[in-house]
C-alpha positions as CSV (number, residue, x, y, z in Angstrom):
1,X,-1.5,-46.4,-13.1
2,X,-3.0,-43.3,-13.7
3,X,-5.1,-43.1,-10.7
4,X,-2.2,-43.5,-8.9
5,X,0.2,-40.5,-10.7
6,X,-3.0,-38.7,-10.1
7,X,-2.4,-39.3,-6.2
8,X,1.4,-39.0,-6.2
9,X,0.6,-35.6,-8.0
10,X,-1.3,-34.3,-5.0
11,X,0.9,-35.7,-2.3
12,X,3.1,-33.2,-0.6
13,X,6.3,-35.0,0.0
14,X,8.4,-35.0,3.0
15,X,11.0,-32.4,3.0
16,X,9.7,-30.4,1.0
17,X,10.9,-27.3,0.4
18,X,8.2,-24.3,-1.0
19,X,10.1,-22.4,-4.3
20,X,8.4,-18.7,-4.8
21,X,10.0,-16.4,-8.0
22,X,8.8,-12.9,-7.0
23,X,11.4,-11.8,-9.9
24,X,8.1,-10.3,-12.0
25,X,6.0,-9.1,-9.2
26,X,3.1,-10.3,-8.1
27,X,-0.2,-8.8,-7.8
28,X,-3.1,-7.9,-5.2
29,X,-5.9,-9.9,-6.9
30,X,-6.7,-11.5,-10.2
31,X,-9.4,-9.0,-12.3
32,X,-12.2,-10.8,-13.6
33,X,-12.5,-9.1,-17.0
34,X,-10.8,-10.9,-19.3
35,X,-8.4,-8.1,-20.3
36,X,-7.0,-7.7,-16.8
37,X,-6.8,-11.4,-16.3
38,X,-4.8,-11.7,-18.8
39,X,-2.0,-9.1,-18.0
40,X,-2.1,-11.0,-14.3
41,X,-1.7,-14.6,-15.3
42,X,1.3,-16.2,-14.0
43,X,2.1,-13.6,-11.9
44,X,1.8,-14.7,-8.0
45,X,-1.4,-13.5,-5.8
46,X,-0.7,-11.8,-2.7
47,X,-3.6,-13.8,-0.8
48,X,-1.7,-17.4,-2.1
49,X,1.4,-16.3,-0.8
50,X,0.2,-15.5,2.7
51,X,-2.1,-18.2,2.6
52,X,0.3,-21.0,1.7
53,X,2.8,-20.0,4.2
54,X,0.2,-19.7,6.9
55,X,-0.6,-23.7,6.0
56,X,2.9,-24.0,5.9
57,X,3.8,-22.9,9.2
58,X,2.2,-25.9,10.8
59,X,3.0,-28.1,8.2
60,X,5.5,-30.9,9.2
61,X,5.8,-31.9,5.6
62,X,7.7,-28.4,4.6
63,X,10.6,-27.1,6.0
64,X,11.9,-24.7,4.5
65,X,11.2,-21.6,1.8
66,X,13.5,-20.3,-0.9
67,X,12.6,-17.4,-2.4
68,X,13.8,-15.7,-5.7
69,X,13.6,-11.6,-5.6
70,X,15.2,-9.3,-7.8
71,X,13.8,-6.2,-10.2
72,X,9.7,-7.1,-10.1
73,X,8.1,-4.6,-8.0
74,X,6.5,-5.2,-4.4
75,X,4.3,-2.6,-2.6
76,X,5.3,-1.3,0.8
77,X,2.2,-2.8,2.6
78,X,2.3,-6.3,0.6
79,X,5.9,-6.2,1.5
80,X,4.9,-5.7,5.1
81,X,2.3,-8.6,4.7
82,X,4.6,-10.8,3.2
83,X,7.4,-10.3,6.1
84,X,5.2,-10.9,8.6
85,X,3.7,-14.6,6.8
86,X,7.6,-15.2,6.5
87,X,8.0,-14.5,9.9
88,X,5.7,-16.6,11.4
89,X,6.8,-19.2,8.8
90,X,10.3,-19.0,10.7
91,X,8.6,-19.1,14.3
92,X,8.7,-23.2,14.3
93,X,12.1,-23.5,13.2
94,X,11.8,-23.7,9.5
95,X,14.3,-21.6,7.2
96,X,13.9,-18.8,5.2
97,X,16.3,-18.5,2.1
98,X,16.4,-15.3,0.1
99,X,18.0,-15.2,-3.6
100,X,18.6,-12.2,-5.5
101,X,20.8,-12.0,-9.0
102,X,20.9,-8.5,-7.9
103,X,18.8,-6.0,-6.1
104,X,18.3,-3.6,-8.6
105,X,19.3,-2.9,-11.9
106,X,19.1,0.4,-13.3
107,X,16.7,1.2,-10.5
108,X,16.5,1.0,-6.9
109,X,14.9,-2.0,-5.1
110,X,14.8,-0.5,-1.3
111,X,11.1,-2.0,-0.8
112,X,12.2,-5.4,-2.1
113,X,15.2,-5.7,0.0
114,X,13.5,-4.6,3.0
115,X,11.2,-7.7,2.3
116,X,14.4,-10.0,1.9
117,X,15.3,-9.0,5.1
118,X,13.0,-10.6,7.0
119,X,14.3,-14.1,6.1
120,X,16.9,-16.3,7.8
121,X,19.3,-16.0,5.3
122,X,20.3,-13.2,2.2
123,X,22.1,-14.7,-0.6
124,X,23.1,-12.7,-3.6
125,X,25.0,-13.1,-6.7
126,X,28.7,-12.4,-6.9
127,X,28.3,-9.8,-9.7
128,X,25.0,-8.2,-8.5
129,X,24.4,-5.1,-6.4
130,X,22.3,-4.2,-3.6
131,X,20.3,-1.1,-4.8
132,X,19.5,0.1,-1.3
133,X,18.8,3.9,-2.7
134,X,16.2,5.2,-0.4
135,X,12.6,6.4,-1.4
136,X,11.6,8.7,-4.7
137,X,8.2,10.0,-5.3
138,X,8.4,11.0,-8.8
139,X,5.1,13.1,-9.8
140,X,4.5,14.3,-13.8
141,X,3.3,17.8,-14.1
142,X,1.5,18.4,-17.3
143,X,1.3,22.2,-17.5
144,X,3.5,22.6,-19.6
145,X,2.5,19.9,-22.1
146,X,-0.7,21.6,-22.1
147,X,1.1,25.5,-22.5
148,X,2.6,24.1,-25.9
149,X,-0.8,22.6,-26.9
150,X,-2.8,25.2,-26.0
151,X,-4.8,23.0,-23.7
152,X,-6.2,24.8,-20.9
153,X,-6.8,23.1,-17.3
154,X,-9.8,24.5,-15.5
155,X,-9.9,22.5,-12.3
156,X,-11.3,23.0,-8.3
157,X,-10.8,21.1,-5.5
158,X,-11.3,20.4,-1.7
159,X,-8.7,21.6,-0.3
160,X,-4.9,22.3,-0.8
161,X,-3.7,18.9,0.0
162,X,-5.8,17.5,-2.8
163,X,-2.6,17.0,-5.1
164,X,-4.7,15.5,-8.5
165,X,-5.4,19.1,-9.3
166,X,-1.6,20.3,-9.5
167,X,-0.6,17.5,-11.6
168,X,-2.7,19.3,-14.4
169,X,-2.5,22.8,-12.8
170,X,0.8,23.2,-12.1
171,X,4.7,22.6,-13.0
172,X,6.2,21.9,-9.7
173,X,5.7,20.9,-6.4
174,X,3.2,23.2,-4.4
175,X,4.3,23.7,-0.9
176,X,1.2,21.3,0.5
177,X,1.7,18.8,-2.1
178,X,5.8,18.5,-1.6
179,X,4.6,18.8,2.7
180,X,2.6,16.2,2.3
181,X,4.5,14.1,-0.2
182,X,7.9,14.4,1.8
183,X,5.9,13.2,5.1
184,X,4.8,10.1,3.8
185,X,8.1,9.2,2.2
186,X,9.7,10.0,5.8
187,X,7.4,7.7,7.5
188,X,7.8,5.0,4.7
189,X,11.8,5.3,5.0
190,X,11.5,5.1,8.3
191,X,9.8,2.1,8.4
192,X,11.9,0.5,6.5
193,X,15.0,1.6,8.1
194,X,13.7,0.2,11.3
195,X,12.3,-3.0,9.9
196,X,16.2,-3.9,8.5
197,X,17.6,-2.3,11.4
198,X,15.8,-5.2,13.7
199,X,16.3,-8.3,11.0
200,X,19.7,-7.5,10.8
201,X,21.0,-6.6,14.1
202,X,22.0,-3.1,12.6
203,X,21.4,0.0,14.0
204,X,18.8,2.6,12.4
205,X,21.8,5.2,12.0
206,X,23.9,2.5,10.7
207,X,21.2,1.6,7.5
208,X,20.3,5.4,7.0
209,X,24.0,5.6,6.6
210,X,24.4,2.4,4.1
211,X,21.1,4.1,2.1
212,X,23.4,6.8,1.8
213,X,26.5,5.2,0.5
214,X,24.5,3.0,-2.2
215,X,24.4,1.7,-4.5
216,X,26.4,-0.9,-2.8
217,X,28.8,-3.7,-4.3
218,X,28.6,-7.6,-3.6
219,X,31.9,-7.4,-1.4
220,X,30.3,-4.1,0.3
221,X,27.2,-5.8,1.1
222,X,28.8,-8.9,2.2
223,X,31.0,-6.7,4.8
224,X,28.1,-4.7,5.9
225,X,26.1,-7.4,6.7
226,X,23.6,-7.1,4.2
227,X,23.8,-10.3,2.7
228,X,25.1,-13.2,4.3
229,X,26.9,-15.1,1.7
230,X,27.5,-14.1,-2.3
231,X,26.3,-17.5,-4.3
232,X,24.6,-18.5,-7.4
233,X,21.3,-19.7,-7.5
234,X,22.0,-23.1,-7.8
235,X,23.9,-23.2,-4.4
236,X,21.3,-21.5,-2.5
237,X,18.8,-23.9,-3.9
238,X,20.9,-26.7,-3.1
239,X,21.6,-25.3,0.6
240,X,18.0,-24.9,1.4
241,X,16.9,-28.3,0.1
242,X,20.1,-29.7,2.2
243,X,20.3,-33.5,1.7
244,X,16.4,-34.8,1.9
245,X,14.4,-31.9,1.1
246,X,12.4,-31.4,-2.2
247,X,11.6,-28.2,-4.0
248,X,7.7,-27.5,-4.8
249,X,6.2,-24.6,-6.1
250,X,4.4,-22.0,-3.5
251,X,1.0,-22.7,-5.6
252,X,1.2,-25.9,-6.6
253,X,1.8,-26.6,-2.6
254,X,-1.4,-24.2,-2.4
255,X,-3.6,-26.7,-4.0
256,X,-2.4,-30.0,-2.5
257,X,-2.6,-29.2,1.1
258,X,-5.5,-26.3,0.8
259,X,-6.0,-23.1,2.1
260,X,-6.5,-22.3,5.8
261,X,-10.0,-21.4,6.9
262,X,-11.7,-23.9,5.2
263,X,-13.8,-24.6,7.5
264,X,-15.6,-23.3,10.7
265,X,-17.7,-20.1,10.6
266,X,-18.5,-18.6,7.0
267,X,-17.0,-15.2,6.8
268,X,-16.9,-13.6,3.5
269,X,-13.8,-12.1,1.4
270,X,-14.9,-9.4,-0.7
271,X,-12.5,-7.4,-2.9
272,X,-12.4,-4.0,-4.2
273,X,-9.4,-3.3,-6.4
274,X,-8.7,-0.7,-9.3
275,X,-10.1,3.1,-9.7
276,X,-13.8,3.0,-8.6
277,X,-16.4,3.1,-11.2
278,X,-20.1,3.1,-11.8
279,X,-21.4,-0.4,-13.4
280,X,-19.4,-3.6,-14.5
281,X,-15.5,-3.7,-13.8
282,X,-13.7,-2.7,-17.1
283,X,-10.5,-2.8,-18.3
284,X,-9.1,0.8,-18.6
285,X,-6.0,0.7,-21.7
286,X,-4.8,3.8,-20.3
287,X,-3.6,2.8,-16.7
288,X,-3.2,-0.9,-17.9
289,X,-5.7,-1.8,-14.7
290,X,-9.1,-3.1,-13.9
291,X,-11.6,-0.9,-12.3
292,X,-13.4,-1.4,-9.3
293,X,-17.1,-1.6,-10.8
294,X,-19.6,-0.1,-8.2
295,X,-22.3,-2.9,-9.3
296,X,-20.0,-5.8,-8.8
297,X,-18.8,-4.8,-5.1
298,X,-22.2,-3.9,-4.1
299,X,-23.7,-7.1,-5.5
300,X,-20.9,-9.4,-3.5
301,X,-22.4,-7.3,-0.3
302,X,-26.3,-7.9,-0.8
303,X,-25.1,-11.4,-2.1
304,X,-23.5,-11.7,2.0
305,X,-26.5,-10.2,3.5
306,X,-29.0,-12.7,1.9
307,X,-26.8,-15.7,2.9
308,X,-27.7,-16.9,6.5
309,X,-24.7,-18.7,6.9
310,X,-22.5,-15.9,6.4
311,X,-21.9,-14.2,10.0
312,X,-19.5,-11.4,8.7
313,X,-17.5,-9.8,6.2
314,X,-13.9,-9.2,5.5
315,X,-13.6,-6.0,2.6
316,X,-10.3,-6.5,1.0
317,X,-9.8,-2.5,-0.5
318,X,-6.7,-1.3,-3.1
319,X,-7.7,1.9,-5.2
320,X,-6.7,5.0,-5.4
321,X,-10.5,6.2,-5.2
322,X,-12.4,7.7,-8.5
323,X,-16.1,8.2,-8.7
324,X,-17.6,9.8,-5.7
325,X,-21.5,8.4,-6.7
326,X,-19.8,5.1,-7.5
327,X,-18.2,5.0,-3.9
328,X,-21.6,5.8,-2.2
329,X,-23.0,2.4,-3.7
330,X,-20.3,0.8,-2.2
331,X,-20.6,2.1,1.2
332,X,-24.1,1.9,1.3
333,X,-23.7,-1.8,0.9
334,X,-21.3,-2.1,3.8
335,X,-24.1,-0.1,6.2
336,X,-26.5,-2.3,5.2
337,X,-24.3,-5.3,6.3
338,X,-23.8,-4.0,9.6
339,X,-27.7,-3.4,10.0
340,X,-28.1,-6.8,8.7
341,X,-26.1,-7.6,12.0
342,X,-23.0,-9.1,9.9
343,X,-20.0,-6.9,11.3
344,X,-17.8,-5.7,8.3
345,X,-13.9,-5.4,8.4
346,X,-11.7,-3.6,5.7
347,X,-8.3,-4.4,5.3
348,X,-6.3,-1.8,3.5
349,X,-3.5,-3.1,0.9
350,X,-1.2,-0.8,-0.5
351,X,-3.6,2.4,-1.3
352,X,-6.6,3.0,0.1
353,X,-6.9,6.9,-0.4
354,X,-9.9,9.0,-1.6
355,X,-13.1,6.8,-2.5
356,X,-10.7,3.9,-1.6
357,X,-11.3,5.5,2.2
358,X,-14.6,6.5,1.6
359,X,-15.7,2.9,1.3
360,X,-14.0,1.8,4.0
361,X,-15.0,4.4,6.2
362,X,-18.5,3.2,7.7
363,X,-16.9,-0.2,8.6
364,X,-17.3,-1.5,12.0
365,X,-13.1,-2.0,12.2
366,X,-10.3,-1.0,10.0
367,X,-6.9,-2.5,9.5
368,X,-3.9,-1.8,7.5
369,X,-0.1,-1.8,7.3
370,X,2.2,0.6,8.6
371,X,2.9,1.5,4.7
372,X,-0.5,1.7,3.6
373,X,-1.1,5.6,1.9
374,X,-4.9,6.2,2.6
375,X,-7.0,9.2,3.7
376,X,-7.1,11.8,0.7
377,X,-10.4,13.5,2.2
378,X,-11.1,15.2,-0.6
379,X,-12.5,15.9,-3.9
380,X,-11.5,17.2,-7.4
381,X,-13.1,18.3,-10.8
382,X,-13.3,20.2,-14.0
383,X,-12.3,20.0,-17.7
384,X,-9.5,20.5,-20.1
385,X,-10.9,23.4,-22.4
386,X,-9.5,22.2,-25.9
387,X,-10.2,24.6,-28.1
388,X,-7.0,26.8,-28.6
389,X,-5.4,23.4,-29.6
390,X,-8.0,22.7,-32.4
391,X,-7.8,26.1,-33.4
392,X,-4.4,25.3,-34.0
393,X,-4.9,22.4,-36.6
394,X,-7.5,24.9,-37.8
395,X,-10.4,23.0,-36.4
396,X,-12.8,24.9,-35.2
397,X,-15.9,24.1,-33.6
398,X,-19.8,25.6,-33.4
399,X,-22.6,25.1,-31.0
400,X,-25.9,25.6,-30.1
401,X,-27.4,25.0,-26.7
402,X,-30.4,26.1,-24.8
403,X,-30.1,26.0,-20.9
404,X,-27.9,28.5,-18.9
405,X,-25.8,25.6,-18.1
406,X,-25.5,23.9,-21.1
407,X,-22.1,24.3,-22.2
408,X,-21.0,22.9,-18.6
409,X,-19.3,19.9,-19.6
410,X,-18.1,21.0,-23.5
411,X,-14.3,21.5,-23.3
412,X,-14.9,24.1,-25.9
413,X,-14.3,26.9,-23.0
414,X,-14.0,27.8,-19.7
415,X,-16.9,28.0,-17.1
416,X,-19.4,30.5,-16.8
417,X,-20.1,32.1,-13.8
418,X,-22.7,30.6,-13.0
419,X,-21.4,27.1,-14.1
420,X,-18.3,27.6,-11.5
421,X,-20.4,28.0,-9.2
422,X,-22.5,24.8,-10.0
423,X,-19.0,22.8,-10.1
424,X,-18.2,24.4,-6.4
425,X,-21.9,23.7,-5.0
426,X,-20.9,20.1,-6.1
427,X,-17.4,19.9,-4.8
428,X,-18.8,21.4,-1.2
429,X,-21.7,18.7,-0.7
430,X,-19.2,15.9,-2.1
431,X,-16.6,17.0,0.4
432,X,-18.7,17.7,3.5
433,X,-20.4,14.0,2.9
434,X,-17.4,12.9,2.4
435,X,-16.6,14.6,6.1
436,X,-19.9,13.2,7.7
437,X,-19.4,9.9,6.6
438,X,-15.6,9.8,7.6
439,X,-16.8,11.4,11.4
440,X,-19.5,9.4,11.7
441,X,-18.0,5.8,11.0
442,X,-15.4,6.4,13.1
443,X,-16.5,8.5,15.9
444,X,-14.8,12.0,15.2
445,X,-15.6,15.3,15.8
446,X,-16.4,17.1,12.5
447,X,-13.9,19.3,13.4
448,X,-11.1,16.8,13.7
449,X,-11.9,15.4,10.5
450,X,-11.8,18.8,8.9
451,X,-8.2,18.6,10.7
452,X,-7.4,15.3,8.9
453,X,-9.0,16.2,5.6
454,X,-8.2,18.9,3.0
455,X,-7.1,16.1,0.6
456,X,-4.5,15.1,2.5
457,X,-2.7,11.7,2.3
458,X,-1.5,9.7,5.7
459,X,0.8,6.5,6.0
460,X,-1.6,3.8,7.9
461,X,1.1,4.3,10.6
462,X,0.5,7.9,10.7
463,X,-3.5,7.1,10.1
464,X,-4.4,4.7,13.4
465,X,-2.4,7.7,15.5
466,X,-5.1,9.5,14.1
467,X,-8.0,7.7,14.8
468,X,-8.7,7.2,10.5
469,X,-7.6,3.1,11.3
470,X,-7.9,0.8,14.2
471,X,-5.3,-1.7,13.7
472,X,-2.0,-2.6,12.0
473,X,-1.7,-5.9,10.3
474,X,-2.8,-7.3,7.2
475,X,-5.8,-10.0,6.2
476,X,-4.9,-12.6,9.2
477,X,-5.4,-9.6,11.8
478,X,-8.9,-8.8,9.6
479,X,-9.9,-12.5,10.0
480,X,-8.8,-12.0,13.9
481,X,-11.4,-8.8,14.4
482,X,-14.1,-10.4,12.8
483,X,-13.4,-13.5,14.8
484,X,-13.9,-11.0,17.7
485,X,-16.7,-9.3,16.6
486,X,-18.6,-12.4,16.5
487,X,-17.5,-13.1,19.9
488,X,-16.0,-16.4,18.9
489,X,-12.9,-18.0,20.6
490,X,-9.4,-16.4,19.7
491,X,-9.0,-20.0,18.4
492,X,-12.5,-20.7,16.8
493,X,-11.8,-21.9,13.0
494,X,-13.1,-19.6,10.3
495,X,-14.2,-20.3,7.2
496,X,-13.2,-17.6,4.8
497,X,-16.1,-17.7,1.5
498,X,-15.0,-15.3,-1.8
499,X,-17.8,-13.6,-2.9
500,X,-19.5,-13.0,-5.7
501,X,-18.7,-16.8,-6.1
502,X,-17.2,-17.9,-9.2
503,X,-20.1,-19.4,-11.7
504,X,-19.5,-22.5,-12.6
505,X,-18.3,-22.9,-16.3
506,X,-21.3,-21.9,-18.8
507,X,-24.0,-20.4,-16.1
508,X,-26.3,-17.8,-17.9
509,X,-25.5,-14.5,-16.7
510,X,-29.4,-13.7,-17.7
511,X,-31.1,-12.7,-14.2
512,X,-35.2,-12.3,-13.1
513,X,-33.8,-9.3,-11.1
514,X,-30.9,-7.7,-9.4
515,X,-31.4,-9.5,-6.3
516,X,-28.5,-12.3,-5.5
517,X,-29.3,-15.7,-6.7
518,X,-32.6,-14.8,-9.3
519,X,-30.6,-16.6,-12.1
520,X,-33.3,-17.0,-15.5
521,X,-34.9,-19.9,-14.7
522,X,-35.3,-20.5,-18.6
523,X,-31.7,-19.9,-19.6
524,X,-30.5,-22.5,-16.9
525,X,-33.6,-24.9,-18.8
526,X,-31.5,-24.1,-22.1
527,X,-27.8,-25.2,-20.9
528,X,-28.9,-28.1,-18.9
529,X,-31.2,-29.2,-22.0
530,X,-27.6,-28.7,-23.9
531,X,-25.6,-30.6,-21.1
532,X,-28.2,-33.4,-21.2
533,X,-30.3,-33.6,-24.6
534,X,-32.2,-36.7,-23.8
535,X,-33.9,-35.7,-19.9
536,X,-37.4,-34.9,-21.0
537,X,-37.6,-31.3,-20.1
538,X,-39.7,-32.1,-16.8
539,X,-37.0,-33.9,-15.3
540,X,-34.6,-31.1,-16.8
541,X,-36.5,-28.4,-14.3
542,X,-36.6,-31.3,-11.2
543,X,-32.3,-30.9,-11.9
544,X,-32.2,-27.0,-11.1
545,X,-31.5,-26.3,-7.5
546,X,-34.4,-24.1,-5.5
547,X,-33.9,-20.1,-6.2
């Protein structure tokens, strides 16, 4: 009995109809410290979404999707990714329900219902609201937190557009910051304006115009054609299953029927997600986030390189950028790929600005949505000089140094002279790298990157206008370029390999070196000893698998 409930467990039933709650969100990818982890579990993973509807599609077991939306936020581009999977869900007949208790509540939910929009059918709550507001970029300048606390910013930066400085610096908007700022928003709105617009046989003028009048009322959304019918969750759920179908959840369909590109030729899936750091990922208590450790990315590279069967590389990137050095290691790694002869393609999620484009730069193609913000050509640096606020509490601090440069990094006071100058040689050879790098990977003047530098931010729209990204899509038009860059069929299966694999429960993390696969040949004597006490200790090292 049991091996059978085991089997009816796996089965995907006829009928069956996929159930996704994006209520709470969802996430790029799952952190592997266990901090980060944490603070993810249960949330849906953009790659399972797009994945299971991509099995879906072709699926004659599933035919439908009823999806639950609501308050948890969605990024522009994984909005964009998701639309698309949903699309070409619909493209073999199967429908699309989506649910909302309201769009928005207390806040607006413009991204979210553009994503709704791209299913068959809109179904929201009698009482709830469609929170169709627009776009805000809300930006929190510290100066005068730091006026009251006698805190004194002493920052530099390459060049105007680089906005991190201002945040500190400044009270307001600068005129390139807001300039910058206000053209991403327009290009975003604009976007999404057009994306509705087409899903719901509007016109563009016609959803600028209901942007303006909302927030909008069940009955008004109902007559604008917004929604197409005001119901309760149980009656959408029972209108999608209709008389035969069965509801099953998005993952749990996931793991019955498998991922696509399973098999076929290895490609590897590499990710780099969170602020980018030197060393290990960490968990930063701040920002709530996992970084993006330098050591881990580069390792899943070298760990590509080494493996024959691996023929390229897809570099999944999400960060807002952070260490320059850090970055560096990264795109090393991707240079050595492509040496290697293993052709590397990034696809850009919802950021990819600053280091997050400095990584990606020297990659043989680039992709990324519409929404994607990357660019941020630029650097920025300096100190908070602290001690007018200890002085305050009547702490007051002492030193002693020897070297002209010394006192470089103390927040107890401002730079020298000749210690600005230091910080600005930095800045210069940081940013003009940064330049080379960015003209060099993707075959620009050094004066038109100079153009499309200065720190400034681009939508991914905006960016493959500029020659900064190649195409617009999302993981499956990655997969697609590699596929090309190998010179395989448009058809040819692919089979797509995570790396740095998982270890398997227990594996010393111990190495002989830095190089992939030199696990401690004495610490994996020591567990298997542990799993298997009685193999004499010569069969014990017969067990371990050649390294």
């Amino acid at each position: 009995m049991g091996v059978i409930y085991r089997l009816l467990r796996r089965r995907v039933p006829s009928s069956t109809v996929l159930e996704l709650d994006l209520e709470a969100g969802l996430v790029e990818h799952v952190p592997s410290d266990p901090l980060g982890r944490g603070l993810a579990s249960g949330k849906p993973v953009l790659r399972d979404i797009v994945d299971a509807l991509g099995r879906a599609a072709g699926d004659a077991r599933v035919t439908g999707l009823v999806v639950r939306l609501g308050n948890g936020r969605v990024g522009l581009a994984q909005a964009q990714e998701i639309r698309d999977a949903v699309k070409a869900f619909r493209q073999g007949g199967k429908r699309a329900f989506a649910f909302a208790e309201t769009f928005g509540e207390g806040q607006s939910a413009t991204v979210t219902y553009y994503l709704a929009s791209a299913f068959d059918e809109i179904h929201l709550q009698p009482i709830g609201e469609v929170h169709l507001t627009g776009l805000v970029a809300r930006t929190p300048f510290l100066r005068g937190l730091f006026d009251r606390l006698s805190v004194v910013p002493d920052l530099d930066h390459r060049r105007e557009y680089k906005a991190a400085k201002y945040m500190l610096t400044e009270d307001h908007y600068t005129e390139p910051h807001r300039e910058a700022t206000m053209a991403i928003l327009d290009s975003q709105l604009s976007q999404i304006v057009a994306g509705i617009a087409e899903d719901r046989g509007l016109t563009p003028e016609g959803v600028r115009d209901l942007i303006d009048r909302a927030p909008l009322l069940p009955h008004e959304a109902l007559e604008a054609g917004l929604v197409d019918e005001l119901s309760y969750r149980d009656q959408v759920y029972e209108k999608a299953k209709g008389e035969k179908g069965r509801l099953l959840l998005l993952d749990r369909y996931l793991k019955r029927a498998g991922r696509p590109h399973r098999r076929g030729t290895p490609v590897a899936l590499i990710y780099g997600v969170g602020g980018i750091a030197r060393g290990k990922p960490r968990f930063d208590p701040l920002s709530l986030a996992s970084s993006m450790g330098a050591d881990a990315v580069a390792e899943a590279f070298r760990e590509a390189v080494a493996d024959d069967k691996v023929k390229a590389i897809v570099f999944r990137v999400d960060s807002r950028g952070g260490s320059a050095v850090a970055s560096e290691v990264i795109r090393r790694e991707t240079v050595r790929a492509h040496e290697a002869g293993k052709p590397v393609v990034v696809s850009m999620g919802d950021v990819a600005g600053s280091g997050g484009y400095w990584i990606s730069a020297s990659a043989d193609r680039i992709v990324a949505q519409p929404g994607t913000v990357t660019g941020s050509i630029g650097v920025v640096s300096g100190k908070l000089v602290t001690r007018p606020a200890w002085a305050k509490v009547g702490v007051s601090w002492d030193e002693l140094h020897l070297g002209r440069n010394a006192t470089m990094y103390t927040p107890d006071r401002s730079y020298t002279e000749t210690e600005r100058e230091r910080l600005g040689a930095s800045l210069d050879l940081i940013y003009d790298e940064f330049k080379a790098r960015v003209a060099e990977g993707r075959g620009l003047d050094p004066g038109q990157v100079e153009d499309l530098a200065k720190g400034r931010v681009w939508t991914g729209e905006e960016a493959q206008r500029l020659g900064l990204v190649d195409e617009l899509g999302g993981l499956a038009e990655a997969v697609a370029l590699a596929r090309e860059l190998l010179e395989l069929a448009e058809d040819a299966p692919v089979k797509l390999v995570e790396l740095p694999r998982k270890r398997p429960f227990g594996l010393p993390a111990r190495r002989e070196s830095s190089e992939p696969g030199a696990v401690v040949v004495e610490a994996a004597v020591e567990l298997l000893a542990a799993v298997a006490p009685r193999a004499p200790l010569g069969e014990a090292v017969r067990m371990l698998p050649p390294i």
